[in-house]
C-alpha distance (Angstrom), angle and dihedral (degrees) to the residues before:
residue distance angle dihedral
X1 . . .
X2 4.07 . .
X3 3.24 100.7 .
X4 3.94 127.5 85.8
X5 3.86 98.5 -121.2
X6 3.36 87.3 54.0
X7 3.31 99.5 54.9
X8 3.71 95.3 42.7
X9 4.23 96.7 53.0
X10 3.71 84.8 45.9
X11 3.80 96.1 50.1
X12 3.66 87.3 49.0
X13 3.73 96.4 45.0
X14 3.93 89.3 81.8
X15 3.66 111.8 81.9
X16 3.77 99.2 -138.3
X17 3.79 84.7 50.0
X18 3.67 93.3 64.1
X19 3.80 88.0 38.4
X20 3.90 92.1 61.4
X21 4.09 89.3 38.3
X22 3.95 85.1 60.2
X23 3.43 93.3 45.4
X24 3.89 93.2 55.1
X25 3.99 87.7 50.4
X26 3.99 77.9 79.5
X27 3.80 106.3 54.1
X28 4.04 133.9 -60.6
X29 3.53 108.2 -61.1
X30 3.76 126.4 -175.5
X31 3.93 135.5 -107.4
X32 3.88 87.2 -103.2
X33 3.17 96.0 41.1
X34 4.28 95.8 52.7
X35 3.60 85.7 40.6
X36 3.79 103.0 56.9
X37 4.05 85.6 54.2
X38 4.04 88.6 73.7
X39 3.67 142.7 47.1
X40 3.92 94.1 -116.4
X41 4.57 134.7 89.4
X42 3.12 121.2 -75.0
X43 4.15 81.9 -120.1
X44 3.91 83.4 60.4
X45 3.71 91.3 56.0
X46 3.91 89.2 45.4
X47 3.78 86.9 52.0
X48 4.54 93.3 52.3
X49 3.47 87.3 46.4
X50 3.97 90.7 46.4
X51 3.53 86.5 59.2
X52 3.40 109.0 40.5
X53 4.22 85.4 50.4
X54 3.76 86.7 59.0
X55 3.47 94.7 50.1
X56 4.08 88.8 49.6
X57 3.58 98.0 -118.2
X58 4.13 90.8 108.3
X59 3.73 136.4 33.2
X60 4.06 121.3 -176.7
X61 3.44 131.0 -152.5
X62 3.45 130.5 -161.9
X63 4.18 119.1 -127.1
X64 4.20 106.6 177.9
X65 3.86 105.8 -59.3
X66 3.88 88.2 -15.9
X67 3.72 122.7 108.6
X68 3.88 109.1 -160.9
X69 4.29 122.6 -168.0
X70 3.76 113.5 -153.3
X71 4.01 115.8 -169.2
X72 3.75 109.2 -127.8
X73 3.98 107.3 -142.5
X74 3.68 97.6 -161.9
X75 3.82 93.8 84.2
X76 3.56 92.6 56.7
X77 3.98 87.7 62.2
X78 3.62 87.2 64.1
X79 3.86 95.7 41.2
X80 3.68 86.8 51.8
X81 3.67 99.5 40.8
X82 4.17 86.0 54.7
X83 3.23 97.3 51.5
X84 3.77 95.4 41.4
X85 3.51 93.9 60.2
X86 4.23 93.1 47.7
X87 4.16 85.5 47.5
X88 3.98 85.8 50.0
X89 3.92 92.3 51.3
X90 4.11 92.1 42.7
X91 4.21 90.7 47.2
X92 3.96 83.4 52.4
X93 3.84 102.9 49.8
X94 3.95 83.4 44.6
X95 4.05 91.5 56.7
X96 3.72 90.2 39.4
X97 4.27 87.6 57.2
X98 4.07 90.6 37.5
X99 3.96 85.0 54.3
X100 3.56 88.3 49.6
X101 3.56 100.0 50.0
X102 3.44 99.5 42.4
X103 4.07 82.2 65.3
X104 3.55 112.3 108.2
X105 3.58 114.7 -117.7
């Protein structure tokens, strides 16, 4: 996977990931702060949000001792723009086969 729509469905594919990516839709939160909403390390946190930075959907900052995650909306442009286009295609072929039912026979 080396390209960044890759990388985003598959960082997204995990259902924690998507938790924490909901989360963010809020306001920054901190590493702490994510991880004391599941039942998993702190290093496990670390790891999601590892991920989901490579795939561009996070950035962190660091403030003192505090470790901050930031979701990056760009990516979702291209995640929507993808799947527009594929939802465009499938609402077309639909049409096409309600046209041709709608023929009488």
């Amino acid at each position: 996977m080396d390209d960044e729509l890759s990388r985003a469905f598959a960082a997204l594919a995990d259902p924690i990931r998507r938790d924490i990516v909901a989360r963010l839709t809020a306001d920054d939160m901190t590493v702490t702060e994510i991880a004391s909403s599941y039942d998993v390390s702190l290093q496990a946190v670390s790891k999601h949000l590892r991920v989901l930075e490579a795939a561009g959907l996070v950035s962190r900052r660091r403030d003192g001792q505090q470790r901050w995650a930031h979701l990056e909306v760009d990516v979702f442009d291209l995640l929507t723009g993808w799947i527009d286009t594929y939802r465009r295609r499938a609402e077309l072929r639909h049409q096409r086969l309600d046209e041709i039912l709608r023929r009488p026979t």
